[in-house]
N, C-alpha and C positions, 0 to 999 in steps of 0.2 A: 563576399560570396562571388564566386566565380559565375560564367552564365550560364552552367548547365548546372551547376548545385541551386542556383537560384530558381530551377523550374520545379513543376511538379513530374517526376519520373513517370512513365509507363508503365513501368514494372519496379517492383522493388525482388529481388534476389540476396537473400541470408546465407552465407556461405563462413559464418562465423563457427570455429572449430573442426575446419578442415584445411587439409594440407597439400599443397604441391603432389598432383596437377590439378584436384578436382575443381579449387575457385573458376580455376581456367577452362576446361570442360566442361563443366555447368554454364558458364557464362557463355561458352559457343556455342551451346546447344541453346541458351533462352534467345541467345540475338540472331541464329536459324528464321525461328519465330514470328521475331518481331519485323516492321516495314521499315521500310526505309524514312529517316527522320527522327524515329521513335527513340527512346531515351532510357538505359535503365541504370538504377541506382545498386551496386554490388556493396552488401556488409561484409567486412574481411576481416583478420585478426593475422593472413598468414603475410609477415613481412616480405618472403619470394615472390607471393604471387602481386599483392598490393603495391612493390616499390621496383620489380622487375618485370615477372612473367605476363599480367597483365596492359601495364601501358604498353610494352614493345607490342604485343598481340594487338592493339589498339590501333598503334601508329602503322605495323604493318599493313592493317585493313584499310587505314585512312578514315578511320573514325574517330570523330571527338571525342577526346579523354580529361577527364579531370579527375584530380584526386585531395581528399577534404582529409587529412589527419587529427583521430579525434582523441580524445584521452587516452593514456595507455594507448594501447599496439591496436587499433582500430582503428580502419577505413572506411569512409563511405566514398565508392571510386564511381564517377559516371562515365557511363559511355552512347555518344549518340550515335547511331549506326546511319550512315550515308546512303 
């Protein structure tokens, strides 16, 4: 386990059967939200948003990003917002 899948998230976010862009706009609208530090764990299924659109949006803000691939096309991606 990486060291942000090994914490307990702040938030959990199910974004399971949605598609480019909504993972992504949901997730910038929960980390609005959230404070600075805070952690949230996104459920995904959409391979664009999980293996591109997400981490780049990640790196771009310079938040910690990790991403856990779990059976089949399913992510749990975290992100700790700085």
């Amino acid at each position: 386990m990486g060291e942000l899948s090994s914490k307990t998230p702040d938030q959990v976010l199910d974004v399971l059967g949605r598609v480019c862009p909504y993972p992504l706009v949901l997730t910038k609208k929960a980390l609005e939200k959230m404070g600075s530090g805070q952690t949230i764990k996104i459920l995904c299924d959409a391979p664009a948003s999980a293996e591109d659109s997400l981490p780049k949006f990640a790196e771009k803000q310079g938040y910690k990003f990790e991403s856990v691939k779990q059976a089949g096309d399913t992510w749990e991606l975290f992100i700790q917002k700085s």
